[in-house]
N, C-alpha and C positions, 0 to 999 in steps of 0.2 A: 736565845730560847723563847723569849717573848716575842718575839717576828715570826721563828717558828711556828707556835701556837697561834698566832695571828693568821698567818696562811693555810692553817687548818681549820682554822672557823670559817674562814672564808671560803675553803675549798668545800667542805661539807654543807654549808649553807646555801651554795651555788649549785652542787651536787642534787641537793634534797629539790631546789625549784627544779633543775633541767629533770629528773626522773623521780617522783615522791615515791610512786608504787615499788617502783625497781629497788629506791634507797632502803625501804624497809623491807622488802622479801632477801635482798642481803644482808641484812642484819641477822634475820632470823637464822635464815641459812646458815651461815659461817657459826651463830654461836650452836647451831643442833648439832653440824660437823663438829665440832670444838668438844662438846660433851661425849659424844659417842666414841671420840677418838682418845678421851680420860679414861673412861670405864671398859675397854676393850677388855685392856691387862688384865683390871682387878675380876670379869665377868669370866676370862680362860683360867686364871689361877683358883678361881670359886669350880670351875668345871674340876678341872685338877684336883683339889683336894675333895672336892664329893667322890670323885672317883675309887679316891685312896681312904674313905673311911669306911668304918663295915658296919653294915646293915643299913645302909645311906639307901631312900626308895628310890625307885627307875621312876617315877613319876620328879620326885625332887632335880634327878641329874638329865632329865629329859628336857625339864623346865629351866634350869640352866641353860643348856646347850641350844634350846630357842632363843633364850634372851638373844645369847651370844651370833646367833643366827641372822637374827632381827638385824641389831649392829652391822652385821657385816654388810647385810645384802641391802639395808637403808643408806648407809656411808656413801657408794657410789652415786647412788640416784640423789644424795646431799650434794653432794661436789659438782654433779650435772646441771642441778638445779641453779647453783648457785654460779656457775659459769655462762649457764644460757643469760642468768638476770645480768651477769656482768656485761656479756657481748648486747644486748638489749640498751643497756648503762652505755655505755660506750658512743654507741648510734647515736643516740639523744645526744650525752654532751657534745659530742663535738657539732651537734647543729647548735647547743645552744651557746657553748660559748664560742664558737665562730662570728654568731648571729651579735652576743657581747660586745666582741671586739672590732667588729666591722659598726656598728652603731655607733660606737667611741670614735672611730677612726673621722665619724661623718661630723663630730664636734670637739675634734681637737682646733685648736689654735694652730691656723693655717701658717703661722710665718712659724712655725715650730718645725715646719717641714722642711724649711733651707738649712737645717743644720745635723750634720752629720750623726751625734750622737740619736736624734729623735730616729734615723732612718735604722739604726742600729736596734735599738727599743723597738722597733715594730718589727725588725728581722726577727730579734729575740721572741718575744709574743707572738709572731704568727707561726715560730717554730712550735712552741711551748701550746698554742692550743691545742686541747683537748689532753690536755699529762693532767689535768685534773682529775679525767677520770680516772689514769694510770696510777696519781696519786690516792685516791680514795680508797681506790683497791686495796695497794700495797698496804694503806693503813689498816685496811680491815685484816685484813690477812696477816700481817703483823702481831694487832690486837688479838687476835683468837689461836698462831703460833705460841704467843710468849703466853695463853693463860693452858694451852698444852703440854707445853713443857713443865709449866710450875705442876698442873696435874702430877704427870708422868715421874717429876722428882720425888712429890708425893706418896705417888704408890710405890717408889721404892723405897722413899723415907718410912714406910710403915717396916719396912724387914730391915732395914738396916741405918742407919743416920751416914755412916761411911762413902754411903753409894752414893748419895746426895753431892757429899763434897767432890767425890769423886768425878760424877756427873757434870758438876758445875767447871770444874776443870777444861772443858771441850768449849767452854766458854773463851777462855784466852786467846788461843792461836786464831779464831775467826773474827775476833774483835779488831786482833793486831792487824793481819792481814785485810780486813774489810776495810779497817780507817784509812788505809794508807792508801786504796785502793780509791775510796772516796773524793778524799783530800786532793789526789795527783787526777782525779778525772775533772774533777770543780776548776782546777786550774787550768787543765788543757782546753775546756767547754770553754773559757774564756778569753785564754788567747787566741781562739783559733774563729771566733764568733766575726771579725773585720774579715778575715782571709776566707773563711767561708759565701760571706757576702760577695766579697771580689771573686773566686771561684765559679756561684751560680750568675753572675752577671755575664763574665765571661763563656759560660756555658750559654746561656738564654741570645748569644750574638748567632750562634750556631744553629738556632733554630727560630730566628727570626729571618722571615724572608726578603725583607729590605736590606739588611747586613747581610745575609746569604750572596745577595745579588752584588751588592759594592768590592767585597772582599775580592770573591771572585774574579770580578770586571777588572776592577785593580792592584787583584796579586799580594793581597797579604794578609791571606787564611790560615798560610803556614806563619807568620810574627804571633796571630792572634792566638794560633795551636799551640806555639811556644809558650808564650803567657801561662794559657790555662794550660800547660802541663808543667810549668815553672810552679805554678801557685799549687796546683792536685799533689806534686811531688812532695812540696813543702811540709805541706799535712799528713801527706802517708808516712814522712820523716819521721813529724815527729808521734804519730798513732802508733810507730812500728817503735820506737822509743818508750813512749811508755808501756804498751804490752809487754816487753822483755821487762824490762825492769820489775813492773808488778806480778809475771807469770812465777816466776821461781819463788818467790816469798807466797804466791797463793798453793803452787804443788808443796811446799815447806808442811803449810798450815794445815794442806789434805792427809799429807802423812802423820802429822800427831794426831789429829782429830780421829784418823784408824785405829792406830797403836793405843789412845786412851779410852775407843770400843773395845777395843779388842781386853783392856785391863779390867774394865765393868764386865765384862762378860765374865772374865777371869776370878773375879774375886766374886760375882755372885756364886761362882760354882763351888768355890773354897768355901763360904759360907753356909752352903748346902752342902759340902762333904763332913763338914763342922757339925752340922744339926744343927745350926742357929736359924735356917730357914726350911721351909718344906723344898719340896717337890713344886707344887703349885707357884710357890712365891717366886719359884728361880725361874719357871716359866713366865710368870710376869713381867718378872726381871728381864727379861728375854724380851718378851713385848714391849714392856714398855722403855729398854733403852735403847732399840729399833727404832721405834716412834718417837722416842727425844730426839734422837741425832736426826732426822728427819725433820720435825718440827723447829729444833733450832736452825738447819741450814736454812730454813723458808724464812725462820724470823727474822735471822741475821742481813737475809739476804734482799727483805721484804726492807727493814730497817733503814740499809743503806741506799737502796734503790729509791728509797723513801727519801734519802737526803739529797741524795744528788735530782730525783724529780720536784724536789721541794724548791729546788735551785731551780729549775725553769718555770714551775710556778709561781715563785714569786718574781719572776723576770716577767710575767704575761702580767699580774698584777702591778709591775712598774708601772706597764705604759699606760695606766689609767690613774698615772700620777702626774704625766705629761697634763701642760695646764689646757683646760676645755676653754673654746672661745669664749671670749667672755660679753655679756648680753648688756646691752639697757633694758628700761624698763618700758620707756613709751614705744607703741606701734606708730611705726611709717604711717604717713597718711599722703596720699601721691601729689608728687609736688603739680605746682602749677604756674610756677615763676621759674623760679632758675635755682641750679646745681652753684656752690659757690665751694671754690680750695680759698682757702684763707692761710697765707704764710705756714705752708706744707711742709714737714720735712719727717724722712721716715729712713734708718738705717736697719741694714737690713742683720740679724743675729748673725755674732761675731766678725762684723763686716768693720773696718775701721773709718768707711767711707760712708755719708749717707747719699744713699741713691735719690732724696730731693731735697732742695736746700733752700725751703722758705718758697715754692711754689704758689704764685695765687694767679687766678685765671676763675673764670663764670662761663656754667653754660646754660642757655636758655633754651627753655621747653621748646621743643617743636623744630629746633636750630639741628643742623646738621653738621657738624663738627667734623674734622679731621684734626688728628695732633701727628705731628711727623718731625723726625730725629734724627740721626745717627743712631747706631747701635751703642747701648749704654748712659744715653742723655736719660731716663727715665720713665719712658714711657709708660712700659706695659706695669710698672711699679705704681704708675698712676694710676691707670686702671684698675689694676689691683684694691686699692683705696678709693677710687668711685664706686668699686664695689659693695663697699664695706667687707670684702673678704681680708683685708690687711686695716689696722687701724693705723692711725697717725702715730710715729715719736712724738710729736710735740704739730701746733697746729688742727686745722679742722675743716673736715670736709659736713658741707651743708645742705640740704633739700628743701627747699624753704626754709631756710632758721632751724634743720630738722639733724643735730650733729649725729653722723654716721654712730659714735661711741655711743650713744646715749638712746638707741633702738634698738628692739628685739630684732636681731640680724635675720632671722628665717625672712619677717614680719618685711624686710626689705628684701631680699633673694628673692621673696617672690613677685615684686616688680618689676626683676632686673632680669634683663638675657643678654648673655656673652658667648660670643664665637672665640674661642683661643686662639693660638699657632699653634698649638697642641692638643687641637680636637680630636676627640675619640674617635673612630672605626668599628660603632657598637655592631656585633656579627649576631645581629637578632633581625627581623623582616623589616622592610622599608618603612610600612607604616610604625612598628615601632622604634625606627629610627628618627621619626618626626617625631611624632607624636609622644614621645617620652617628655617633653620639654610641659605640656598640658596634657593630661590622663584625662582629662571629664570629656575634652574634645576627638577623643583617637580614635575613637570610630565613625566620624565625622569623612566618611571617604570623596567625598562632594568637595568639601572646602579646601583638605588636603589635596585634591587631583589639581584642582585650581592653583594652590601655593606650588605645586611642585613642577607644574607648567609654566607658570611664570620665574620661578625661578631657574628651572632646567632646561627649560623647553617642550613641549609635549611630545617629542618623542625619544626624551630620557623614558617615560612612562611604557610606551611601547617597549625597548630598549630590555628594559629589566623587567616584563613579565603582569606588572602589576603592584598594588601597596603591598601585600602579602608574600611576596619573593623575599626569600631568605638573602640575606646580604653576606658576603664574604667567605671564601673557600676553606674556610675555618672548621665548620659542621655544613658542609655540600652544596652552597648558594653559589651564587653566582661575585666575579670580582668588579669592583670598578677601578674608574681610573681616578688618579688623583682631584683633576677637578670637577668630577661625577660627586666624590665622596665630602668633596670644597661645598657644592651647591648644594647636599645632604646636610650638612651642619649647619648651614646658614638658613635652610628650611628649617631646620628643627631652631634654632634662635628664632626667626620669624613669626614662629606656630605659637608659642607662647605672647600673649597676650600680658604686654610691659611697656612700663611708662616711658624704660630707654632701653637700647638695644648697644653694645659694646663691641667691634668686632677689631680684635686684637691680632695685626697680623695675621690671618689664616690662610690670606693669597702667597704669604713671601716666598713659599715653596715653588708656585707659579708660572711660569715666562707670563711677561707683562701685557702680551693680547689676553688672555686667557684673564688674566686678574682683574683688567680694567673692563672685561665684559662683565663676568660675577659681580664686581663692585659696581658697575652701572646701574646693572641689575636689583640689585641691595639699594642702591640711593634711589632709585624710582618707586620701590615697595615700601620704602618709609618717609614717604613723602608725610610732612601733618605729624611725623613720632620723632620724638627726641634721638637720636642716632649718632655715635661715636664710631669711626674708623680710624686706631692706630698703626702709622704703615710708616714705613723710612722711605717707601716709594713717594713723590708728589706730583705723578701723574693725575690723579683722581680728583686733585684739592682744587682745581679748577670749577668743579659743580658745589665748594662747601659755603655754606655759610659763613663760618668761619673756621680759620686755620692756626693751631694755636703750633707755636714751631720751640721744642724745646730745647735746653745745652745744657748739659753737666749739673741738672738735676733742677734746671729752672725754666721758666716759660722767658723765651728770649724775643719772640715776635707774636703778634697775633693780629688777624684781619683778614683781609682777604685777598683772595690771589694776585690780583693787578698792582693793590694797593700795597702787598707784603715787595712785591717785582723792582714798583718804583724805590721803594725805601733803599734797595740794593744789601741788605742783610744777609743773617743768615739764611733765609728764606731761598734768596736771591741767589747764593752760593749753592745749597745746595740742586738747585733746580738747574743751575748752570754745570754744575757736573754731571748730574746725570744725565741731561741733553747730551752729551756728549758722546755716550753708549749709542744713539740712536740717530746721529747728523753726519 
């Protein structure tokens, strides 16, 4: 109950910033609805017995039947009102707490992302945004049901105390049936929360056009249709399972819930053939056990909706429980000596292997580095931590004496450009496919035509139009080809103005003329800048400076090409195998 109420302060407090105006015109709204929908009964049973006493003036029962008037014909335009403010509510939150959770997303603790439950918490929360406003609703609407209904017991409680108990009876069977109803959906939501990920994943291959094209070419769209109608069945299994099970116990609960209108009605009439109530009161009675059984099905139903949305808002409040990166306090100051790993080692979450084990190596300003591996000696894990986007397990990376832990990370991000092996494809205009890397420089179209000539060629530029050509057949641009969109990412790392430049595999997709032209390309324009190429290829390591050559999570050679050749290392090995593809 106390997490509960905790998720409701939170949800109203979050509510109140994304819409203030809207937050209070539904308040007012629902409790004007709320009053007008008390006083109905008691305003037609007052019409009723003026009617029925003698000598009662036409000005008195005129003046009634206005009130009564008023009521009716304000009520809808209450409801209107306060539905437009809702849908109005709505719009808002879901920009603001998208805008929320995407901001969090941009300062969670990046090694929190290799591990499966973290990807499950942000499945969960990006389903759950925006149920906050679903949640606020139901609470209002709830709040202003259940002080309806107490009304409505009320004015029957004035003719009879019986009716009351009576009344409250129609409480049972919707309580019984609603819990169960709850309970059996909180638990499907969650086992079904893995299967559903695997589901849209499998769906999302079907509408990607590189999977579109592989499948196809080699014939197994139908293994992969299998799958995702293996996994869709699984769930409509068990969806079609639990509707049966809860359907007959909720039509159970529909049929008492009549038969105990049907007994209020009943015994108001007895009551009134008794003489213990008027005319008017049985009217009331009339109206207002109409409007209980009405008002309770919304509260009940507002209630429960309430619990089981209460369950995915505090699932969207989890994941802002996932730990945020965690900062120093001193700013970067750009190095001017040398990058140093000092006995590195970093395992990666629930990994029982560490990906570097006691790493040390130095790179010097201005040096042009290559580190080259096999797949799984540690590389791009290094990178990672020259980053500063992964911190050390134990160990320290250094920029002048400057440990990565121990700065405000933005404060160093913004000296650092990296080209991944999983660079983006941004389907926004070429200019701001460079130029997103520095925003003070993007309309800088002079410097950019320059970078993008030297990087592409000048008649990539011809080619696509211009800076301003839409990129990717996404929203109606035009396509490129893989190493068009290679020379685009390495522009946009270039464009930014940084002390060192990281380029983590992004040729390996490639064939090796095409890589070692881009990478030529790349070591000529950073000629004078700090410069990292991690590649398993060692074609290229012939122009480095230095070549740091890694195994099984350690630096096992470093120097440089002729000198790494003579030693006959690993160096040496692997460059003898790869010759081999091309002799």
């Amino acid at each position: 109950m106390k997490k509960t109420l905790k998720i409701i302060g939170f949800t109203f407090k979050d509510c109140y910033k994304a819409f203030p105006v809207y937050f209070v015109l539904i308040l007012v709204l629902d409790a004007a609805g709320t009053v007008m929908a008390v006083f109905t009964p008691v305003l037609l049973a007052n019409i009723l017995e003026l009617a029925g006493e003698k000598g009662v003036s036409a000005e008195g029962l005129l003046g009634a039947i206005g009130l009564y008037g008023v009521c009716l014909a304000f009520a809808p335009l209450v409801d209107s009102g306060a539905r437009a403010c809702f849908n109005e509510a709505q719009v808002r939150g879901e920009r603001y707490f998208g805008s929320k959770l995407f901001s969090f997303s941009g300062k969670i603790c990046l090694e929190a992302l290799e591990n499966p439950e973290t990807l499950d918490k942000f499945y969960r929360a990006n389903a759950g945004e925006g149920s906050q406003n679903t949640f606020f609703q139901q609470i209002v609407l709830a709040a202003g049901n259940l002080v309806s209904c107490v009304g409505m017991l009320a004015v029957v409680g004035r003719y009879s105390p019986v009716l009351v108990f009576t009344g409250l009876l129609s409480l049972v069977p919707s309580l019984v049936t609603k819990t169960q109803f709850e309970r059996k959906m909180t638990s499907l939501r969650r086992s079904q929360s893995g299967l559903m990920r695997r589901t849209q994943y499998l769906r999302g291959l079907f509408s990607d056009k590189e999977s579109i094209k592989e499948m196809r070419v080699m014939g197994f769209e139908g293994y992969l249709m299998g799958k995702w109608k293996e996994a869709t069945g699984e769930r409509i299994r068990a969806v079609r399972k639990f509707s049966l099970s809860i359907r007959k116990k909720q039509l159970l609960g529909i049929i008492v819930i009549n038969l105990l209108y049907v007994f209020n009605i009943g015994l108001s009439f007895a009551l009134m053939v008794q003489g213990r109530i008027s005319v008017g009161a049985f009217a009331a009675c009339l109206s207002a056990f109409s409007a209980y059984d009405n008002s309770l099905y919304v509260f009940l139903s507002m209630v429960f909706n309430a619990v089981q949305t209460c369950r995915v808002v505090e699932e969207y409040y989890d994941y802002f429980e996932i730990p945020a990166e965690t900062d120093g306090e001193a700013e970067y100051r750009p190095f001017t000596d040398k990058i140093s790993a000092k006995n590195l080692h970093f395992r990666y979450s629930g990994s029982s292997r560490e990906a570097l084990q006691g790493l040390d190596c130095e790179i010097k300003r201005g040096e042009h580095v290559v580190i080259v591996g096999e797949n799984g000696s540690g590389k791009t894990t290094f990178s990672r931590l020259l980053t500063g986007v992964y911190l050390p397990s134990s160990g320290s990376i250094c920029y002048d004496g400057q440990e990565t832990e121990k700065l405000v990370r933005r404060s160093l991000y913004s000296h650092i450009s990296v080209v991944s092996q999983d660079f983006v494809h941004y389907h926004f205009s070429l200019r701001e496919n460079v130029g997103i890397s520095c925003l003070e420089r993007m309309e800088d179209s002079a410097a950019m035509e320059e970078m993008l000539a030297r990087v592409a060629g000048e008649e990539f530029l011809e080619k696509v139009g211009g800076l301003d050509t839409q990129l990717g057949r996404e929203f109606g641009g035009i396509e490129l080809s893989g190493g068009e969109w290679q020379r685009v990412a390495i522009a946009r790392g270039l464009w930014k103005d940084s002390d060192i430049i990281i380029l983590d595999e992004p040729t390996s997709a490639l064939d090796p003329l095409v890589e070692y032209d881009i990478l030529s390309k790349f070591v000529e324009m950073t000629q004078g800048r700090t410069s990292v190429i991690i590649s398993h290829r060692v074609g290229l390591c012939r122009t480095a400076d230095r070549i740091i050559v890694m195994k099984d999570g350690r630096m096992a050679e470093c120097g440089r090409h002729e000198e790494l050749l003579r030693k006959g290392g690993e160096y040496a090995r692997i460059w003898r195998e790869q010759a081999k593809w091309y002799v």
